[in-house]
FIDRENBA-502593 format. One record per atom (N, C-alpha, C): z, y, x; atom name; residue in one letter; residue number from 1. Coordinates in steps of 0.05 Angstrom, whole numbers. Atoms other than C-alpha are relative to their C-alpha. Layout:
FIDRENBA-502593
- w, v, u, name, resn, resi
- Z, Y, X, CA, a, NUM
...
//
This chain:
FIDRENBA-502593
- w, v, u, name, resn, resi
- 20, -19, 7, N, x, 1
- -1237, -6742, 739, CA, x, 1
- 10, 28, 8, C, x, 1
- -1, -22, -5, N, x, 2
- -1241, -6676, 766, CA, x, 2
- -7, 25, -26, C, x, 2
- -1, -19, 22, N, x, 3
- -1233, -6614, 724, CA, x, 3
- -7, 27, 8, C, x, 3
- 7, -33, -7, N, x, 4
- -1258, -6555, 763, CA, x, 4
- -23, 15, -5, C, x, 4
- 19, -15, 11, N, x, 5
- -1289, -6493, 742, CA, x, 5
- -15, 7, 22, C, x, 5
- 26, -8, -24, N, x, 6
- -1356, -6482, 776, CA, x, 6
- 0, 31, 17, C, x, 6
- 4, -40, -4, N, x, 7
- -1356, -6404, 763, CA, x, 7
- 10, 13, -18, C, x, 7
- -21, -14, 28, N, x, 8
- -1316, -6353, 718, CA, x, 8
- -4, 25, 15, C, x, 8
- -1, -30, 6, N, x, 9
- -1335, -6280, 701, CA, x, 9
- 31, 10, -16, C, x, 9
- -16, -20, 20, N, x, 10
- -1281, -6228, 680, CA, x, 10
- -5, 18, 2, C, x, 10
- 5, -21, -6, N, x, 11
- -1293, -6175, 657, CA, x, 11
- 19, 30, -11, C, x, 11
- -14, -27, 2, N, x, 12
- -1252, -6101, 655, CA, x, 12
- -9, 16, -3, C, x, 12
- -4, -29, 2, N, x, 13
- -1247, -6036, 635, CA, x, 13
- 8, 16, 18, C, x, 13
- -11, -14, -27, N, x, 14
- -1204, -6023, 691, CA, x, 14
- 7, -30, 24, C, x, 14
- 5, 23, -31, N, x, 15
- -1223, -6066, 750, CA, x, 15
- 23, 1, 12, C, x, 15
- -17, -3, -17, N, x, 16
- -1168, -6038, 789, CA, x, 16
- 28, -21, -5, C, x, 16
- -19, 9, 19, N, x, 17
- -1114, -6063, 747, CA, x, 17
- 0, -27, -5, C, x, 17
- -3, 35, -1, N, x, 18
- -1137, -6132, 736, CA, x, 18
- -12, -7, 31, C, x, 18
- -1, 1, -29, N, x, 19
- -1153, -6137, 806, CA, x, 19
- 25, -6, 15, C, x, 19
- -27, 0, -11, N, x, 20
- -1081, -6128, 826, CA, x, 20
- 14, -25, -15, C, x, 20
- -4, 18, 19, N, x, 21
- -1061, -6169, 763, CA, x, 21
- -8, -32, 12, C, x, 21
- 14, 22, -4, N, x, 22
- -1107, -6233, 780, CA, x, 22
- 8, -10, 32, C, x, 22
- -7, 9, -21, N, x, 23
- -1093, -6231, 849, CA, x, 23
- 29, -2, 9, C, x, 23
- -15, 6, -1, N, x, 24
- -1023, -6228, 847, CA, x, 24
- 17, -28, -17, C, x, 24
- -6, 19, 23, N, x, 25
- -1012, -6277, 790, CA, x, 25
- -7, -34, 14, C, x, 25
- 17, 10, -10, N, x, 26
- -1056, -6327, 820, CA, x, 26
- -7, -4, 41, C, x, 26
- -3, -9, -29, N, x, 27
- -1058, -6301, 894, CA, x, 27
- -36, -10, 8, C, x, 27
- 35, -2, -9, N, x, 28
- -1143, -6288, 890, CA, x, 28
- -8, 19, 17, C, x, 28
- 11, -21, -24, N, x, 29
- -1183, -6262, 949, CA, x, 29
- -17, 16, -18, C, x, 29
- 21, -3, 14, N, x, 30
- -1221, -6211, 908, CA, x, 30
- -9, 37, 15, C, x, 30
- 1, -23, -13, N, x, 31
- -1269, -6167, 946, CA, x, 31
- 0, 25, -11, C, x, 31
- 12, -28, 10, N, x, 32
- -1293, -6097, 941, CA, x, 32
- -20, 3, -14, C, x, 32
- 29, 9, 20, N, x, 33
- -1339, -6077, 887, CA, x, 33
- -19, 5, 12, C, x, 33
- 23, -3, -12, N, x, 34
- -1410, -6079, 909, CA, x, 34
- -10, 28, -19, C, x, 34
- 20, -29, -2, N, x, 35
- -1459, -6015, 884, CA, x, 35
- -3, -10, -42, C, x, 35
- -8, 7, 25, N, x, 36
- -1456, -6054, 815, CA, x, 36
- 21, -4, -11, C, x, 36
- -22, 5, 8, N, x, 37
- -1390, -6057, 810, CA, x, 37
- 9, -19, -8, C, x, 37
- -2, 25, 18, N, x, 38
- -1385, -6126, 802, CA, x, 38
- 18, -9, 37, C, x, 38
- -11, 6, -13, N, x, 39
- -1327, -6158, 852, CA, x, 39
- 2, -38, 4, C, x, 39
- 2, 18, -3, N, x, 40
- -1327, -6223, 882, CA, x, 40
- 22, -14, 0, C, x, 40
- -26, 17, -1, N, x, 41
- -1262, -6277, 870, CA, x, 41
- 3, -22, 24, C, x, 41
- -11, 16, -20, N, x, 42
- -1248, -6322, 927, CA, x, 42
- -26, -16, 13, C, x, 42
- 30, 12, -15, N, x, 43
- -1315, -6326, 964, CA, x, 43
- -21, 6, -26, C, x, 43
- 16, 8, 17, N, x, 44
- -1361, -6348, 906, CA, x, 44
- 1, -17, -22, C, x, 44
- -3, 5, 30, N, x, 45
- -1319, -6373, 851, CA, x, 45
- -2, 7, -18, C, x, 45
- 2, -8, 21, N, x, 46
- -1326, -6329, 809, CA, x, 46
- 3, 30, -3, C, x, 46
- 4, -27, 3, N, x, 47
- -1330, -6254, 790, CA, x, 47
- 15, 27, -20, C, x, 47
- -21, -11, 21, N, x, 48
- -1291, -6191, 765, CA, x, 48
- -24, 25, -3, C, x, 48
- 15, -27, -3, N, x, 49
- -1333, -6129, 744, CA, x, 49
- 6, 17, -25, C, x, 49
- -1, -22, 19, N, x, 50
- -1329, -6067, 700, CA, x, 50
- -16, 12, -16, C, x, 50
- 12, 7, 24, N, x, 51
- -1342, -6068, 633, CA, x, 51
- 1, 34, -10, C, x, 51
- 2, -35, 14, N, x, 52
- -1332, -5983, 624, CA, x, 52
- -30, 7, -10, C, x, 52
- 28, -12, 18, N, x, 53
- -1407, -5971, 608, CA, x, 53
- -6, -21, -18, C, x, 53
- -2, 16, 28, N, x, 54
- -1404, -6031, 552, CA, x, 54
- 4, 25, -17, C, x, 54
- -14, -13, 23, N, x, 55
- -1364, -5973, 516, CA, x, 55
- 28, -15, -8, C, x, 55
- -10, 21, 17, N, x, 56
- -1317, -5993, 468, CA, x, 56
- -6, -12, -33, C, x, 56
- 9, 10, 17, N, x, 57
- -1330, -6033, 407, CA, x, 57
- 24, -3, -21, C, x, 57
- -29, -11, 21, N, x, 58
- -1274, -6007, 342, CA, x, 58
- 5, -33, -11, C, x, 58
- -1, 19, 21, N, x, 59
- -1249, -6067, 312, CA, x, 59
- -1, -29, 20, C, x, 59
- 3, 28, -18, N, x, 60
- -1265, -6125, 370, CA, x, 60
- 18, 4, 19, C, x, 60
- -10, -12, -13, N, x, 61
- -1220, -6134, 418, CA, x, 61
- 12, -37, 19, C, x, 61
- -1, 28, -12, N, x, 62
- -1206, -6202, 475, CA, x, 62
- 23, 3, 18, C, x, 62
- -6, 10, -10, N, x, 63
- -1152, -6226, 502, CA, x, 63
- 24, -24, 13, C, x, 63
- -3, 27, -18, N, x, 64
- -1130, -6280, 549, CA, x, 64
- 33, -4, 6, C, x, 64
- -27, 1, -3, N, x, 65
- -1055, -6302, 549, CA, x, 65
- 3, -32, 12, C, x, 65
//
């Protein structure tokens, strides 16, 4: 049985940063952001974009180890 993920959003505060992060870790092609700021992962697996106009939310807080 196969186990692969179809598609996978992440999303940042600072794109730049997990950009470098993700693709070094991992070694992901991940393009340039488009006009939405939303960046593409290795063709059309999946997506990185910036979450700065979310805000931030006191008290919530995610993440991924």
């Amino acid at each position: 049985m196969n186990n692969r993920v179809d598609y996978f959003e992440i999303g940042s505060p600072n794109p730049e940063a997990s950009q470098a992060f993700y693709s070094g870790m991992f070694g992901w092609q991940i393009g340039a952001p488009s006009e939405a700021q939303y960046r593409t992962v290795d063709g059309d697996a999946g997506g990185l974009w910036d979450t700065t106009a979310l805000g931030e939310h006191p008290g919530q807080s995610c993440r991924c180890t």
